[in-house]
N, CA, C and O of each residue as an XYZ file, in Angstrom:
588
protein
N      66.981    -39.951     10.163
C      67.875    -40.095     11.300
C      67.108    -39.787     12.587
O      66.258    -38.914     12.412
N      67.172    -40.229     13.737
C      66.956    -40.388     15.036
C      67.604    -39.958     16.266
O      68.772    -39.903     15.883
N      67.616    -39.647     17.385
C      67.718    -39.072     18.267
C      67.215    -39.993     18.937
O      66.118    -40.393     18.545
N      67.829    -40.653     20.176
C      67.242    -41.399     21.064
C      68.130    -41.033     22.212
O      69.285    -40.609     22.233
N      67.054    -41.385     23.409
C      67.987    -41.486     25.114
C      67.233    -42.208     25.931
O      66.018    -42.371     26.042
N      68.370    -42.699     26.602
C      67.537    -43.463     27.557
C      68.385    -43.746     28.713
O      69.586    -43.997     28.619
N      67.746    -43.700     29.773
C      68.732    -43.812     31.519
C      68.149    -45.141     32.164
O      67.339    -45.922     31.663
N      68.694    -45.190     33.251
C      68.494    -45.979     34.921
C      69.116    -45.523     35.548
O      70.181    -44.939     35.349
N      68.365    -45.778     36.717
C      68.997    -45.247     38.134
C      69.408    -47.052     38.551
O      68.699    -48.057     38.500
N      71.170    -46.816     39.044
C      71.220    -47.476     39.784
C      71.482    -47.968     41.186
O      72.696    -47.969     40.980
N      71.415    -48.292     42.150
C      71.668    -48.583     43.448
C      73.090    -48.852     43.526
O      73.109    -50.035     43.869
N      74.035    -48.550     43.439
C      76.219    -48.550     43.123
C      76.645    -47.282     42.501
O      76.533    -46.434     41.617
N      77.198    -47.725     43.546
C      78.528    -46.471     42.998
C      79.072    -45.989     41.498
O      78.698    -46.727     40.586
N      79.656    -45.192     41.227
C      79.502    -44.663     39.816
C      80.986    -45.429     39.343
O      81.174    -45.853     38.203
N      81.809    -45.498     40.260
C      82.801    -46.393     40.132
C      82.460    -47.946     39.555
O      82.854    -48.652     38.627
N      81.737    -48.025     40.384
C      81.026    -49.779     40.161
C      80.282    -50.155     38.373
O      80.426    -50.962     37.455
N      79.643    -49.210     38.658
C      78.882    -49.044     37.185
C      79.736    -48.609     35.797
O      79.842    -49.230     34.739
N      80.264    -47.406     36.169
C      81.620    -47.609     34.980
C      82.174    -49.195     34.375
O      81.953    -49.688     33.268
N      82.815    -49.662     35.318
C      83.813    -50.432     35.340
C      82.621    -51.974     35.086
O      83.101    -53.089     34.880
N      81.522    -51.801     35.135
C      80.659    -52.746     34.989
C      80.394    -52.516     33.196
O      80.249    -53.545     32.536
N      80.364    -51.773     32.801
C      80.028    -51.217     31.593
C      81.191    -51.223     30.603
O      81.039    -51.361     29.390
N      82.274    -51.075     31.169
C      83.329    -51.430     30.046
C      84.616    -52.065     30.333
O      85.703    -51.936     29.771
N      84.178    -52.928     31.537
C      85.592    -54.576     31.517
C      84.817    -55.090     30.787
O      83.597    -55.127     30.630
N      86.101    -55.677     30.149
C      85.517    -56.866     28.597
C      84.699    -57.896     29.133
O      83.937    -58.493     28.373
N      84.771    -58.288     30.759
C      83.987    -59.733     30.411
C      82.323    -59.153     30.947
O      81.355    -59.714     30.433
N      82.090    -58.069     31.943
C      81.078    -57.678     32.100
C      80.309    -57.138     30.672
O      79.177    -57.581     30.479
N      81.026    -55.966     29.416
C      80.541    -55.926     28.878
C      79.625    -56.866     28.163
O      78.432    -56.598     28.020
N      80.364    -58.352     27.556
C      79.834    -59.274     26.930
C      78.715    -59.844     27.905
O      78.063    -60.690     27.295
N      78.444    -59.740     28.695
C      77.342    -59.857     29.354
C      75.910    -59.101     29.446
O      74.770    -59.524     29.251
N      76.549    -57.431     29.930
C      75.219    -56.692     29.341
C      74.764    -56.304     28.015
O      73.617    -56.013     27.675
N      76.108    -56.352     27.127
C      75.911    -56.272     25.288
C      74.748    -57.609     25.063
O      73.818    -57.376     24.291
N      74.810    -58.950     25.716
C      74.255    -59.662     25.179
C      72.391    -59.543     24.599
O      71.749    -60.276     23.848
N      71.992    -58.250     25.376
C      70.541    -57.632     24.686
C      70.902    -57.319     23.294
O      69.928    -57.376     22.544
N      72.047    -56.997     22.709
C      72.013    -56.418     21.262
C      72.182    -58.097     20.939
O      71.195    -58.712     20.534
N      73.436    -58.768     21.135
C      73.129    -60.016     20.274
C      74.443    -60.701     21.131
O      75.578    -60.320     21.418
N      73.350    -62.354     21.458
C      74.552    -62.933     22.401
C      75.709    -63.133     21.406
O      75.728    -63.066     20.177
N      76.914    -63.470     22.543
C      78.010    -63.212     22.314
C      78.826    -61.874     21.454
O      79.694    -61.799     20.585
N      78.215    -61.163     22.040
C      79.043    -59.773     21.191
C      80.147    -59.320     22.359
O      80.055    -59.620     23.549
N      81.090    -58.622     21.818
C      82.193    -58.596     22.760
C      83.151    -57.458     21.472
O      83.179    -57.486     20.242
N      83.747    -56.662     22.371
C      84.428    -55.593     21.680
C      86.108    -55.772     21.706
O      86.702    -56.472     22.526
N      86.689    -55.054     20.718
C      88.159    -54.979     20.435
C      88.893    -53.919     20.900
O      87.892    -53.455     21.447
N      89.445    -53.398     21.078
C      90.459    -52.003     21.480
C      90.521    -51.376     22.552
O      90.751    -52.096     23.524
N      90.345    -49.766     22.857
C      90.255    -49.303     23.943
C      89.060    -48.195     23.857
O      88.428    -47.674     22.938
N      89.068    -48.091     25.375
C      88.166    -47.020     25.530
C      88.631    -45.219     25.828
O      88.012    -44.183     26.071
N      89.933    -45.581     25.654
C      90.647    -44.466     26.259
C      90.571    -43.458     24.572
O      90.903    -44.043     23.541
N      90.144    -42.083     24.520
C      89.751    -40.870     23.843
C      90.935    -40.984     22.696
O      92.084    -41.360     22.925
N      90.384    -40.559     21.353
C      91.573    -40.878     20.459
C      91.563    -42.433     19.546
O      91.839    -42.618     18.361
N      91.175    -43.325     20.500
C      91.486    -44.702     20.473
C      90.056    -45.229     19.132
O      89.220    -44.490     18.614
N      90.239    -46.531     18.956
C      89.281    -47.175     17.781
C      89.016    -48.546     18.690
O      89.900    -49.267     19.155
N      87.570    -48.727     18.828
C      87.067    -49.582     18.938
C      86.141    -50.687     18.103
O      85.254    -50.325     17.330
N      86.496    -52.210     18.385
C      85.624    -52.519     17.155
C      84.241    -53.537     18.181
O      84.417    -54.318     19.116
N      82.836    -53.063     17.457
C      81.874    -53.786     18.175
C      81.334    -55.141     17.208
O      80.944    -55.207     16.042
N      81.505    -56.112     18.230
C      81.215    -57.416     17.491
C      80.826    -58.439     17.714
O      81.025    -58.871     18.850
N      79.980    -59.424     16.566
C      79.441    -60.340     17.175
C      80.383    -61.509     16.711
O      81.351    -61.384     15.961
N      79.834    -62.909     17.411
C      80.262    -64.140     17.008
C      80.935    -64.142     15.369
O      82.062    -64.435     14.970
N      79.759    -63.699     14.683
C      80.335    -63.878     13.402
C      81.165    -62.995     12.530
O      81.467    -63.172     11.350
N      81.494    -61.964     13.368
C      82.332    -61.042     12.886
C      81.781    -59.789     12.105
O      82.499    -58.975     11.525
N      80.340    -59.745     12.172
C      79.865    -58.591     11.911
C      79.704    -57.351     13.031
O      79.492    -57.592     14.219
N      79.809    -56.235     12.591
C      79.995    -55.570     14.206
C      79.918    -53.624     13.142
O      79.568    -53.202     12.039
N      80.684    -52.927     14.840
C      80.844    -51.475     13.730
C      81.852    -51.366     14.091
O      82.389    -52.212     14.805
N      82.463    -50.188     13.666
C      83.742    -49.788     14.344
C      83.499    -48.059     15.067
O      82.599    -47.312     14.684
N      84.247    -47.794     15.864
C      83.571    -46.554     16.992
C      85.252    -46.005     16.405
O      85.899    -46.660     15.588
N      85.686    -44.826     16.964
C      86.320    -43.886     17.519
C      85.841    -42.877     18.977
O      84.925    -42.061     19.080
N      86.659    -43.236     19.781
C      86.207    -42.733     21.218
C      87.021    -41.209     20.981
O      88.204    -40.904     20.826
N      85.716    -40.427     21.041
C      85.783    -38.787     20.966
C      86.284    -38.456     22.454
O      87.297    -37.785     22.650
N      85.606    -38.905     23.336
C      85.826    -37.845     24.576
C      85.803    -39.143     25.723
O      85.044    -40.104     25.606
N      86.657    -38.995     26.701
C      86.584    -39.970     27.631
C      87.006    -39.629     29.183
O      88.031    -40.160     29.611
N      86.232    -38.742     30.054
C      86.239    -38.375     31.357
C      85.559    -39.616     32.116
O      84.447    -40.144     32.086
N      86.938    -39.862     32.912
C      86.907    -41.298     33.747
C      85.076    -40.986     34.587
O      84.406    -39.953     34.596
N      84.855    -42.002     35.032
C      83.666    -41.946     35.760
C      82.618    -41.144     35.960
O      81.779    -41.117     36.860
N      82.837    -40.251     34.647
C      81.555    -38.688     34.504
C      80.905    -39.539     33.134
O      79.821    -40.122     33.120
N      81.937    -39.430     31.939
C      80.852    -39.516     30.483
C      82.003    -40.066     29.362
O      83.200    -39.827     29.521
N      81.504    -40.800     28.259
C      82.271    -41.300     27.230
C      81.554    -41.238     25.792
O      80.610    -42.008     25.612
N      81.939    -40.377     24.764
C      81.587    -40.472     23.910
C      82.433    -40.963     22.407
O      83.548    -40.703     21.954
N      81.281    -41.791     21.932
C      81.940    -42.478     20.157
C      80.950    -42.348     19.283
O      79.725    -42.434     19.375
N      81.948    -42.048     18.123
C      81.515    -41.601     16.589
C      81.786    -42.930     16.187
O      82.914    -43.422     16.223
N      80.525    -43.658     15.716
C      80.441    -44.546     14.849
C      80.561    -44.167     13.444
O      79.882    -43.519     12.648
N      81.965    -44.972     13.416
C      82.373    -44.508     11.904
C      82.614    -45.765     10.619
O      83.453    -45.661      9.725
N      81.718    -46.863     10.783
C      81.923    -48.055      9.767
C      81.268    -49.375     10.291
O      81.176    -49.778     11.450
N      80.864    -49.905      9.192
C      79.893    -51.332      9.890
C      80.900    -52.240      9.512
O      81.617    -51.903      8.570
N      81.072    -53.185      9.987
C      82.325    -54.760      9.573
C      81.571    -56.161      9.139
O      80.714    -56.654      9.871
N      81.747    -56.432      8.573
C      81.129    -57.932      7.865
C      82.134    -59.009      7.494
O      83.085    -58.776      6.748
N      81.926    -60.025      7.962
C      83.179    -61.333      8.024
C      84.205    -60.583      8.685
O      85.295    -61.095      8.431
N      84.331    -59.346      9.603
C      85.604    -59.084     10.241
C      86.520    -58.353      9.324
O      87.726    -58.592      9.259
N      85.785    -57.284      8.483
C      86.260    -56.264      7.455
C      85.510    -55.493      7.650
O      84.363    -55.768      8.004
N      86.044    -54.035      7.433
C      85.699    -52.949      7.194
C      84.626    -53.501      5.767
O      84.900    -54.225      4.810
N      83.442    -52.844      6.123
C      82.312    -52.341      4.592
C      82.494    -51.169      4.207
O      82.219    -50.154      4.848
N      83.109    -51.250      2.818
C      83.602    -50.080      2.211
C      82.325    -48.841      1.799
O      82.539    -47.629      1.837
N      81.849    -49.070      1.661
C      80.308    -48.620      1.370
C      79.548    -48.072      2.627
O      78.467    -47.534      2.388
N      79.845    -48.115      3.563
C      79.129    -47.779      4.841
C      78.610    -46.788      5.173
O      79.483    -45.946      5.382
N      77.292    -46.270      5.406
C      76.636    -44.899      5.609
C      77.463    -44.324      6.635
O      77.526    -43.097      6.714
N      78.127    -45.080      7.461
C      78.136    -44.638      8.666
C      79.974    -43.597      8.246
O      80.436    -42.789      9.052
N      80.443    -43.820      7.320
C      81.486    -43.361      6.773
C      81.733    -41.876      6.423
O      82.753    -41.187      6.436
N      80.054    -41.547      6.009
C      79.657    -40.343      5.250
C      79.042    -39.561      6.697
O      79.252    -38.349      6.740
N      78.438    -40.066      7.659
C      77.619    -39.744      8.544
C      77.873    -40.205      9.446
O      77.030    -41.060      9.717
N      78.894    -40.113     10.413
C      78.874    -41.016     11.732
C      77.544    -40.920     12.717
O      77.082    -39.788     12.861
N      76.921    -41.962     13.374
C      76.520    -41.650     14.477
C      77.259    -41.532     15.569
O      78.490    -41.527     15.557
N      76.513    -41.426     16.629
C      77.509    -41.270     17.906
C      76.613    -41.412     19.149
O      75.439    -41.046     19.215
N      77.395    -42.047     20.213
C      76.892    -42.347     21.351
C      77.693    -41.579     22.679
O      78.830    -41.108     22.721
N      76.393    -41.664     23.975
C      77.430    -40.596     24.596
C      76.691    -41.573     26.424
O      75.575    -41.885     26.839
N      78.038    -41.687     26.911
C      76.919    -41.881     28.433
C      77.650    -41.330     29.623
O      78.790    -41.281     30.085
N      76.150    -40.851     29.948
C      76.683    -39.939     31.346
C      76.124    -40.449     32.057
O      74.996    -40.937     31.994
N      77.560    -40.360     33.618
C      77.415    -41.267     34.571
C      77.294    -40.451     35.903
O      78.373    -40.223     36.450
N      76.064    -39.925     36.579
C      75.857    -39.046     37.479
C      75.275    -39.654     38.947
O      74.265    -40.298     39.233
N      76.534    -39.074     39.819
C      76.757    -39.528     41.311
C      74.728    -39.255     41.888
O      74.379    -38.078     41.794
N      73.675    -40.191     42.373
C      73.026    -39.629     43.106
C      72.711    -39.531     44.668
O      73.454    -40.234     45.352
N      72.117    -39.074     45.100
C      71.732    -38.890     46.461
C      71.666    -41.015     47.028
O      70.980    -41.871     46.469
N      72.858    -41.281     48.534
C      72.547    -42.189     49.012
C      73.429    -43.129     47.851
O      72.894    -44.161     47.447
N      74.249    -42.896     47.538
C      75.591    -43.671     46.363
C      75.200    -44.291     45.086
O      76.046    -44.897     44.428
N      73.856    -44.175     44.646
C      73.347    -44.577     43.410
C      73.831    -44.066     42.481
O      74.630    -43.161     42.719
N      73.574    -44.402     41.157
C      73.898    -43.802     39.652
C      72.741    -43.658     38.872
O      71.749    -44.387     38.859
N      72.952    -42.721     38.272
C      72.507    -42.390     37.117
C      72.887    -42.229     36.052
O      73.513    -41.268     35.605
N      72.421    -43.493     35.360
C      73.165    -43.515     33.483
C      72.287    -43.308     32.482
O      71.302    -44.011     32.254
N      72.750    -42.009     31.663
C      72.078    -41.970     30.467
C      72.828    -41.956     29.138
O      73.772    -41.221     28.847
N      72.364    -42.709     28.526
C      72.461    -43.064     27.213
C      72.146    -42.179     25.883
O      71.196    -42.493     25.166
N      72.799    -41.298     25.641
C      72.494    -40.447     24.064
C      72.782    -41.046     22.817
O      73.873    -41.613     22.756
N      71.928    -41.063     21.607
C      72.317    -42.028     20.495
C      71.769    -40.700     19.440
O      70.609    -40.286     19.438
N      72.768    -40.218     18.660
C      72.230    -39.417     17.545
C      72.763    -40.051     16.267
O      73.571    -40.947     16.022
N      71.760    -38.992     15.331
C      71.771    -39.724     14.049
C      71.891    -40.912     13.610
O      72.807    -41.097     12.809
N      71.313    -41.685     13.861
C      71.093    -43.057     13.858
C      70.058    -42.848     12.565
O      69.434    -41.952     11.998
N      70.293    -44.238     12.489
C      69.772    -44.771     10.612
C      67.466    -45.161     11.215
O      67.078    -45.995     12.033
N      66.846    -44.462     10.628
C      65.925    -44.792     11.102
C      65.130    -46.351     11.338
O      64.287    -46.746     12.144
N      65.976    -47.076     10.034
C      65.798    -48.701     10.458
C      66.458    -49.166     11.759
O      66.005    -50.270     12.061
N      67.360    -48.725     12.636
C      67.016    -49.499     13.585
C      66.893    -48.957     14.682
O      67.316    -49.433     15.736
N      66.152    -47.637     14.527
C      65.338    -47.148     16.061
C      64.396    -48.298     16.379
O      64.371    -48.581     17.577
N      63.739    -48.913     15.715
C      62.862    -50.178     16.753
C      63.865    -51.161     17.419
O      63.514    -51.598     18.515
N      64.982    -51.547     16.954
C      65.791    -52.254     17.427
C      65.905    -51.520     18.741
O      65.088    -51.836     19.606
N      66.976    -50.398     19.077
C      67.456    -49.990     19.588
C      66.482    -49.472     20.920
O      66.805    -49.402     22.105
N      65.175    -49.139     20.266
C      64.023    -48.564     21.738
C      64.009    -50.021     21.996
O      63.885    -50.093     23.219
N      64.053    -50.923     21.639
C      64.212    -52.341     22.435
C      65.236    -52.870     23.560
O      65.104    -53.026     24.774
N      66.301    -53.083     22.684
C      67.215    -53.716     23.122
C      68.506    -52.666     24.189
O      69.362    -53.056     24.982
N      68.126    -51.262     23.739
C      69.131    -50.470     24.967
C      68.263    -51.063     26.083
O      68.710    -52.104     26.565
N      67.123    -50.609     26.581
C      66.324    -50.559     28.031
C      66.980    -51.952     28.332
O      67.807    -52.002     29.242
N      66.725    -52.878     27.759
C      67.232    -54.322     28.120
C      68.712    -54.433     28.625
O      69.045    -54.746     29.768
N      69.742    -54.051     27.332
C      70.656    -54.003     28.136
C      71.333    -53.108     29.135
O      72.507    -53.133     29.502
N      70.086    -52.091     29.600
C      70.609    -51.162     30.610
C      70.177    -51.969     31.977
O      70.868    -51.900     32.993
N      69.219    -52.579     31.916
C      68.474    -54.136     33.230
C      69.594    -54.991     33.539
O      70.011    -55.412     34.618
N      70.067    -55.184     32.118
C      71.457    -56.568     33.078
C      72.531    -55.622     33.441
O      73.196    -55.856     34.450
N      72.770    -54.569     32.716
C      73.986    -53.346     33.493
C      73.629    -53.593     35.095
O      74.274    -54.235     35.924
N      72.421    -52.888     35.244
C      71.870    -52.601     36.382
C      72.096    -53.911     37.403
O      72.591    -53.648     38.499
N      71.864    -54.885     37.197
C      71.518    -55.997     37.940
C      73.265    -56.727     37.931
O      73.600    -57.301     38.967
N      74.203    -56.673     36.860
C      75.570    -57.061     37.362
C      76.149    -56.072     37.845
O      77.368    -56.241     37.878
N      75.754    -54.947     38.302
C      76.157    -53.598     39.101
C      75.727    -53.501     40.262
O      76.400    -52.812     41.029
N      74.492    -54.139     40.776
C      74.227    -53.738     41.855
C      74.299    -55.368     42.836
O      74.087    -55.593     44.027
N      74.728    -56.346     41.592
C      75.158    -57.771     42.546
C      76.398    -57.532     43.241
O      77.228    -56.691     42.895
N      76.507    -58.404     44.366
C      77.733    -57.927     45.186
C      78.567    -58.998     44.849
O      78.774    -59.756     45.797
N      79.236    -59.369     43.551
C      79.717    -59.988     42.506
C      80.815    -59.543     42.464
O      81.594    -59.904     41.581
């Protein structure tokens, strides 16, 4: 298991960047570094079940642990989905991972977002030192367009 983090500073407001990061149609835009057309189900509001997914219906499913508007949001990945089902078998069942991002006001109205990823499956830390930085670039860049 793995431990990963990773930030950007961006030039917008922490308002801007939130709300860039989890409206459904912006998400499917910066998700598209993990795999185009991925796009999520449910809510983000604490308590709640989210499902992450691609075109073909493979994806995971989250539970949102903690959710302070425009500070930080954290989810326990708790199940992988295949054809758009729960995988009964899922490591992630026995072991959730979990993700966490904090969203910090800086000097001159910029942001700062960092990204926490624990216990993660060591097959796809190469994925992931990939494809977060990437999709933290198009965050950054549909956050700081005046869009």
């Amino acid at each position: 298991m793995k431990d990963l983090q990773f930030s950007i500073d961006i030039a917008a407001p922490v308002a801007r960047v939130w709300d860039c990061m989890f409206d459904p149609l912006a998400y499917r835009d910066w998700s598209s570094a993990f795999c185009e057309g991925s796009y999520y189900e449910g809510s983000w509001e604490a308590g709640r079940r989210l499902r992450f997914l691609d075109p073909q219906g493979f994806g995971m499913e989250a539970i949102v642990d903690e959710q302070v508007r425009h500070e930080r949001l954290s989810l326990r990945l708790v199940g992988e989905i295949k054809d758009g089902r729960p995988v009964a078998d899922s490591p992630l069942a026995q072991a959730p991972a979990t993700e966490r991002y904090v969203f910090a006001a800086q000097p001159g109205g910029g942001t700062r977002l960092v990204v926490h990823l624990q216990s993660w499956n060591d097959g796809f830390t190469d994925f992931l030192q990939t494809t977060w930085p990437e999709a933290l670039k198009r965050l950054k860049a549909r956050a700081e367009s005046t869009h």
